[in-house]
C-alpha positions in Angstrom: 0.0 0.0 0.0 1.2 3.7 -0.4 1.9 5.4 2.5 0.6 8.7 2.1 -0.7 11.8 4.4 -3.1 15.2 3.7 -1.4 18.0 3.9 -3.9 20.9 4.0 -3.1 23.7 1.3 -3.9 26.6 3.7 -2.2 26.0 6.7 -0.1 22.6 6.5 -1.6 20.9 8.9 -0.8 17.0 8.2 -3.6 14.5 8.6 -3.1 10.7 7.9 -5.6 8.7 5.8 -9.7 9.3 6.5 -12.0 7.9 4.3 -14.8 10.5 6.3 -11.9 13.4 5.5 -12.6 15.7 2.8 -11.2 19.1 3.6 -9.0 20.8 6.8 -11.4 20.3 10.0 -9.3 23.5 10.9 -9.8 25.7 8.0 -13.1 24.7 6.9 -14.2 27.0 9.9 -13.5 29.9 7.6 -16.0 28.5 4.7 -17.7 31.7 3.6 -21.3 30.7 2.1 -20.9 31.2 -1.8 -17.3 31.5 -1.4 -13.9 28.8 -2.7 -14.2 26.0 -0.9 -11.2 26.6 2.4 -8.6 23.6 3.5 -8.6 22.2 0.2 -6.5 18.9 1.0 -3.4 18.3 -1.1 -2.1 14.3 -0.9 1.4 13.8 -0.3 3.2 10.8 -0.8 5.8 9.6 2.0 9.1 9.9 0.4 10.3 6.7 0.0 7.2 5.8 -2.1 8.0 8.3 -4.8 9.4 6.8 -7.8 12.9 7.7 -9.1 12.7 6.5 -12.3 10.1 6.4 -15.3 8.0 3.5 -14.9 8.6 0.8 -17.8 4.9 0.0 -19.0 2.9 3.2 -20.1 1.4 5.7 -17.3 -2.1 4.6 -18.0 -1.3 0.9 -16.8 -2.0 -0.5 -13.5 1.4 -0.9 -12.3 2.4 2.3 -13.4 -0.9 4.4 -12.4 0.0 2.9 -8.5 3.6 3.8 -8.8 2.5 7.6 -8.9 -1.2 7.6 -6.9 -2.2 7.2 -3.1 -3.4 3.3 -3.6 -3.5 0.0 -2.2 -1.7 -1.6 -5.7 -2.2 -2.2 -9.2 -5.4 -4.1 -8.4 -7.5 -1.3 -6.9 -7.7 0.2 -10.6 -10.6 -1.7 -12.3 -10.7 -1.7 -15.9 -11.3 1.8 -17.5 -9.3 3.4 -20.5 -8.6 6.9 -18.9 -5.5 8.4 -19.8 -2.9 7.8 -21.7 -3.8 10.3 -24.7 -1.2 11.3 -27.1 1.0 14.8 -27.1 0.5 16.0 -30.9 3.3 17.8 -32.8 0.4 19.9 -34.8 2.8 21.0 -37.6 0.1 23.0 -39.1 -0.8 24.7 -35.9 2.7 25.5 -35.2 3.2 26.8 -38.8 0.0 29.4 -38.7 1.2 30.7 -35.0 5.1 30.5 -35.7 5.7 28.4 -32.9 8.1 25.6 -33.6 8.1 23.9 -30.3 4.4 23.6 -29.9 2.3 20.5 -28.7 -1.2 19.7 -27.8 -2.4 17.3 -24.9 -5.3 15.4 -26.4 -7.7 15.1 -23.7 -10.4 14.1 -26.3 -9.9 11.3 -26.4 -10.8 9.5 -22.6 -13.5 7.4 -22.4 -16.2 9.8 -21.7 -14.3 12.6 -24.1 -12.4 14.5 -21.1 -10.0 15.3 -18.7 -12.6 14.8 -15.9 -11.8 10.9 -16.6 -9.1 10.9 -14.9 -10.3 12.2 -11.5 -13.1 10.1 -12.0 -11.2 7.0 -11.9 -9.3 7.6 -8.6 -12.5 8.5 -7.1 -14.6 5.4 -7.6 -11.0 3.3 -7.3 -10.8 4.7 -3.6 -14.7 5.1 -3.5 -14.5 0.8 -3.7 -11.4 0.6 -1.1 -13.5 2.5 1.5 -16.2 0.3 1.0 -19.2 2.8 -0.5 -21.7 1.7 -2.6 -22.5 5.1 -4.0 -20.3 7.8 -5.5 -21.7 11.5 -5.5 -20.5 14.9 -7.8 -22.3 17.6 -8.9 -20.8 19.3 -12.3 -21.5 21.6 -14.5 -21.5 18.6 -17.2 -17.8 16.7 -17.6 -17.5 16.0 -14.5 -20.3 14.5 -13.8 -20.5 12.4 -17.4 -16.8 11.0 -16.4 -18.6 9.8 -13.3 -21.1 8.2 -14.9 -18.7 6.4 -16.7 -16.3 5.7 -13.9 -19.3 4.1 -12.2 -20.7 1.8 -14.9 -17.0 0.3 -15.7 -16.8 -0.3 -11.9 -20.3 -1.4 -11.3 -20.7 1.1 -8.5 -24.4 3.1 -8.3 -24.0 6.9 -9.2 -25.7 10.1 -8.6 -25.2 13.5 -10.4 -26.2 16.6 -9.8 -26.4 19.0 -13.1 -27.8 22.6 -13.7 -30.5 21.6 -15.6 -29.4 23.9 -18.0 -26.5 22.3 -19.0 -25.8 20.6 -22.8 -28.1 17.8 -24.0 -25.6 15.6 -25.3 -23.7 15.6 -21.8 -27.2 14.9 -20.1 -28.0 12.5 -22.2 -24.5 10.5 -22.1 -24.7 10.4 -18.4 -27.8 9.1 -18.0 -27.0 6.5 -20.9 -24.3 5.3 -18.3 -26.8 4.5 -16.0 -26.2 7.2 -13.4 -29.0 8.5 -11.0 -29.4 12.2 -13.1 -30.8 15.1 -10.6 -31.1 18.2 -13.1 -31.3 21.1 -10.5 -33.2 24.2 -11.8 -30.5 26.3 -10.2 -27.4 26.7 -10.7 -23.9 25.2 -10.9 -23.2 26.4 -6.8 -26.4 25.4 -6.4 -26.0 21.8 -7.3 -22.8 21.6 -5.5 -24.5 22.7 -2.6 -27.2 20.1 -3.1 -24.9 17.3 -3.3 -22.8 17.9 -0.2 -26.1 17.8 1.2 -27.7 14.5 -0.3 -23.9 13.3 0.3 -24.2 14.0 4.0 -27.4 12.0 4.4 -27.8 9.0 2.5 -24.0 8.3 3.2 -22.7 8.5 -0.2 -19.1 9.0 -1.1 -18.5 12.5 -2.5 -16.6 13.0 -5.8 -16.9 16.9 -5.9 -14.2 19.1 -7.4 -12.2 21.2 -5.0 -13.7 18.7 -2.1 -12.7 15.3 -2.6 -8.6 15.4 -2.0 -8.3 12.7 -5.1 -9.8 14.9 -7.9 -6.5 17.0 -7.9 -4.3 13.7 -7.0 -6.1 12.4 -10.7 -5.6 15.4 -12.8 -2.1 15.2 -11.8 -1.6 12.3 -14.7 -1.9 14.2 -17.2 1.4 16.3 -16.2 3.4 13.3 -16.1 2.5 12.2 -19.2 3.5 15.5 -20.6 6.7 15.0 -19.4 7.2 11.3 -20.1 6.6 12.2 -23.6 8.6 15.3 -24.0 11.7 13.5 -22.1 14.4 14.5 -22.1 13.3 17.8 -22.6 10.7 19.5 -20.2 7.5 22.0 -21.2 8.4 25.8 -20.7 4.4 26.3 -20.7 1.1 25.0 -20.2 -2.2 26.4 -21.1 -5.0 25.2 -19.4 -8.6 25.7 -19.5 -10.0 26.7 -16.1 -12.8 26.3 -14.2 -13.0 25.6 -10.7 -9.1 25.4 -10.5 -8.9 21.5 -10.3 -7.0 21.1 -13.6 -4.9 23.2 -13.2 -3.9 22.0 -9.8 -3.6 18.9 -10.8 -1.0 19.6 -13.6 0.6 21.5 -11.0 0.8 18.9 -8.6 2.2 16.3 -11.3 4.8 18.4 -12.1 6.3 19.2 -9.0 5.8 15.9 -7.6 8.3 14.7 -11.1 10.3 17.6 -9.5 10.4 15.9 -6.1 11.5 12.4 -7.9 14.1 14.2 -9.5 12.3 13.5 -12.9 11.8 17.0 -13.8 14.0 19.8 -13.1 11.1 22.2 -12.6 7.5 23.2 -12.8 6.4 24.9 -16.1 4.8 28.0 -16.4 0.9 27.6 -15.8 -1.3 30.0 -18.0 -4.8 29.9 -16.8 -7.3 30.5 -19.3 -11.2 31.6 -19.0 -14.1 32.9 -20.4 -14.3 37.0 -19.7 -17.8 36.4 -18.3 -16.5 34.0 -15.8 -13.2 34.5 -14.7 -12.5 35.6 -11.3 -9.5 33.0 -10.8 -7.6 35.0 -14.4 -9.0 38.4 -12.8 -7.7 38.2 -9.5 -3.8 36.8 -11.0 -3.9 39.9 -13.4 -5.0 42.1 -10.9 -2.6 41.0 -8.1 -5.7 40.0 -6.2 -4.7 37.6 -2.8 -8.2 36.3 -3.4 -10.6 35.8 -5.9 -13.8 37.8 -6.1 -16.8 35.7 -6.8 -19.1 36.9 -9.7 -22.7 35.8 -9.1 -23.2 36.7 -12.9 -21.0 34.5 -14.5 -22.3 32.6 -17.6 -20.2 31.2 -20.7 -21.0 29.4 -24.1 -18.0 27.6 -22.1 -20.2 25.9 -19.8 -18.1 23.8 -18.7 -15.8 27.0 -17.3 -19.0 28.5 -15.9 -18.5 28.9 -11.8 -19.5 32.0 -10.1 -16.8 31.4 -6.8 -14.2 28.5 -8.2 -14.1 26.1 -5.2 -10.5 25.4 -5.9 -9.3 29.2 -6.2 -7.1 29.1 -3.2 -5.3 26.1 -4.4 -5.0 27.0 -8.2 -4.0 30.6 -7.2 -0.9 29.2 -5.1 0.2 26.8 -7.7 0.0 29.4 -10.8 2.2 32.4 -8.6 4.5 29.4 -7.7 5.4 28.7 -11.2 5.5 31.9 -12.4 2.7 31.6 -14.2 -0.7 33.8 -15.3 -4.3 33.8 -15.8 -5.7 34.9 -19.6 -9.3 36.0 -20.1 -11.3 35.3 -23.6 -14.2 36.8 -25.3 -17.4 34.6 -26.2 -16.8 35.4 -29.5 -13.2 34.1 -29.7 -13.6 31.2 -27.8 -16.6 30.5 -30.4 -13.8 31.0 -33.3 -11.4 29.0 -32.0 -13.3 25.3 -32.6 -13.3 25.4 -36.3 -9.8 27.0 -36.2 -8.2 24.6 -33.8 -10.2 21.2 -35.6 -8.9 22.8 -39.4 -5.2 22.8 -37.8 -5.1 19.7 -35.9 -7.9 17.2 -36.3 -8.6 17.7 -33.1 -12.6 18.9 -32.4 -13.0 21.0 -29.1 -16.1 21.9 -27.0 -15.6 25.4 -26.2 -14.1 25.1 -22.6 -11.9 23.0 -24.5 -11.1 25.0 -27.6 -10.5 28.0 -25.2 -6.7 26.9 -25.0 -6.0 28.0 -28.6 -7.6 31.9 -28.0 -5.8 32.3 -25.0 -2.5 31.0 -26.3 -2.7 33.8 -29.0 -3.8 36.5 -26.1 -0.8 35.4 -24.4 1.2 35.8 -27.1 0.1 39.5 -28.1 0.5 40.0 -24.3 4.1 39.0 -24.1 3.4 36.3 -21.4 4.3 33.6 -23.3 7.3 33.6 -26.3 6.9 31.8 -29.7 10.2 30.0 -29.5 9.3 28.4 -25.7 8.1 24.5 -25.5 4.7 25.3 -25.4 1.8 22.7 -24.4 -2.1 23.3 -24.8 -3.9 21.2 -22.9 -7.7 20.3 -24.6 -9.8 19.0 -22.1 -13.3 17.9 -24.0 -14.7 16.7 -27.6 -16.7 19.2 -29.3 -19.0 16.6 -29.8 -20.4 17.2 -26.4 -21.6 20.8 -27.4 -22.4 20.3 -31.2 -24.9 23.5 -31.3 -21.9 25.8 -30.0 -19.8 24.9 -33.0 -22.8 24.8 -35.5 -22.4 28.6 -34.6 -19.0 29.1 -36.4 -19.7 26.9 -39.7 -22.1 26.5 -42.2 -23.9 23.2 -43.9 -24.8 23.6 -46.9 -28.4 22.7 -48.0 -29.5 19.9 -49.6 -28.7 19.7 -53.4 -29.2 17.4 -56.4 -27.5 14.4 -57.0 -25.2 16.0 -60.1 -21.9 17.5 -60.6 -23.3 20.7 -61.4 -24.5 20.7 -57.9 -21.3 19.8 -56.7 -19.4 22.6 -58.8 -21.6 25.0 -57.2 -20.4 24.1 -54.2 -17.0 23.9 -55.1 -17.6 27.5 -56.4 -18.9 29.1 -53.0 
């Protein structure tokens, strides 16, 4: 087994392993209603269980997964393809921006189509170690849909809570995974709310972002795998979509546990991206902010992004200052530009709190916060095809025609 301890991110208080322990019992006394969630727990693994070399079989295996996570062994990971996705070269991509050393994470392409796959499968693999029968989340879509999926590869019941506002297609996948749907009329704080609640009594295990210790501790894969790939070289950069700050965490935490196994030789640059309509984590890092300011207002075509007070903002604004990084804010109208563009260049077909990373590389960029010669990574967290009506917005089918070739040369001629 692991040996592992919590180490809370707010006042470093240590706790040893509690399956009943989500946040600092000490800092949770400062939980302002509608506020980040406070004692975010960060899991630490005892030093002699860190791994000094690269594992031989790939990072998604078993063997490998346990090498790196707080986990009985290979065997507590049941069988779910998460991880594992490739780092793209996008030659064409690199071309159009000038950027030679340029690569994109393809977080497309996880079973449920994104990076919430990841934290889902910690979750439910330490949900079945503790012994619960149910796992909990409430999400703004992903996060929930990677539950959902999670849960039917490990046979373990579900429940998710959703604005009821949120895409179809995400709705619809989840509840095709047989999770227990609860569409709130509300919104996103609202259904987190809501959950904790439920969570607290029918005894279910919670999976929450920013609340559950092993969303971050998940995430964290997809950093290593960034370096494993770009090895022996490191990334200068990382653009990430944000949200809630649990991403971004994660990739933090990934790296600079590679920099305490002496894999790495430091943490990359962390450029958090978000929507201008709901960005209080990028407004606070431009603005020099020790805190976020929650915006009750926020709303986003990137619905995924959409949180009015991001429950891991304390976390996320630590780890970005830390490695000298920055937070990016984006128009709607860019982040709705950026699917066709970003698909055209690289095969690679974005929901929009996906394709996000592309328009706020280029801010960056005209900012001066990030330079075209630096290794740069952009991280894509979801398939477009979870939000098809957001990138129906940028393109144009053409109508129905005849079956000739005059019809098809009109075509051909705009």
């Amino acid at each position: 087994m692991t040996d592992f301890t919590f180490l809370c991110n707010e006042c470093g208080a240590r706790y040893p392993e509690d399956r009943a322990l989500y946040v600092c019992p000490s800092c949770t006394s400062q939980q302002v209603p509608g506020g980040p969630t406070r004692g975010v727990l960060r899991v630490e693994l005892a030093e002699p269980e860190l791994p000094r070399r690269w594992p031989a079989p790939p990072l998604s295996s078993p063997d490998a997964l346990a090498a790196f996570l707080p986990v009985h062994g290979p065997e507590s990971f049941f069988s779910f393809a998460a991880g594992g996705t490739p780092l793209l070269p996008v030659p064409r991509l690199r071309e159009a921006l000038g950027m030679p050393r340029l690569f994109l994470k393809d977080d497309t392409r996880n079973p449920s189509g994104s990076t919430k796959d990841r934290a889902s499968h910690l979750v439910v693999a330490k949900a079945i170690e503790y012994g619960y029968e149910t796992v909990a989340a409430a999400s703004t879509g992903n996060a929930a849909t990677a539950l959902a999926a999670a849960g039917a590869a490990a046979g373990i019941r579900t429940v998710v809570f959703v604005p009821a506002t949120a895409p179809p297609a995400k709705l619809v996948q989840m509840a095709s995974y047989g999770a227990t749907l609860v569409p709130v009329a509300g919104t996103y704080d609202q259904a987190f709310e809501l959950s904790v609640e439920a969570c607290a009594r029918f005894g279910w295990y919670n999976r929450n972002t920013a609340l559950n210790p092993f969303t971050v501790e998940g995430k964290k894969t997809a950093a290593l795998e960034i370096a494993r790939d770009l090895a022996p070289e490191a990334p200068d950069v990382v653009v990430v979509p944000t949200g809630d700050g649990v991403i971004i965490a994660g990739i933090a935490k990934g790296f600079a546990d590679l920099v305490r196994c002496g894999l790495l030789p430091r943490v990359p640059r962390l450029v958090a991206v978000q929507p201008e309509r709901s960005g209080a984590i990028a407004r606070a890092l431009r603005s020099g902010a020790a805190e976020i300011t929650p915006e009750p207002d926020a709303g986003s075509v990137a619905d995924s992004l959409t949180v009015a007070a991001p429950r891991n903002a304390v976390m996320a604004l630590k780890d970005i200052r830390a490695s000298g990084g920055c937070g990016v804010l984006v128009s709607e109208e860019a982040i709705l530009d950026a699917i066709p563009r970003l698909a055209a260049a690289t095969a690679v077909f974005a929901e929009p709190a996906a394709a996000i990373a592309l328009a706020g590389l280029e801010i960056a960029l005209a900012e001066g916060l990030v330079s075209r010669g630096e290794r740069v990574v952009l991280l894509v967290t979801g398939t477009g095809l979870k939000d098809v009506p957001s990138a129906a917005r940028r393109v144009k089918v053409p109508a129905p025609v005849s079956p000739t070739l005059e019809a098809v040369e009109a075509i051909l001629a705009g």
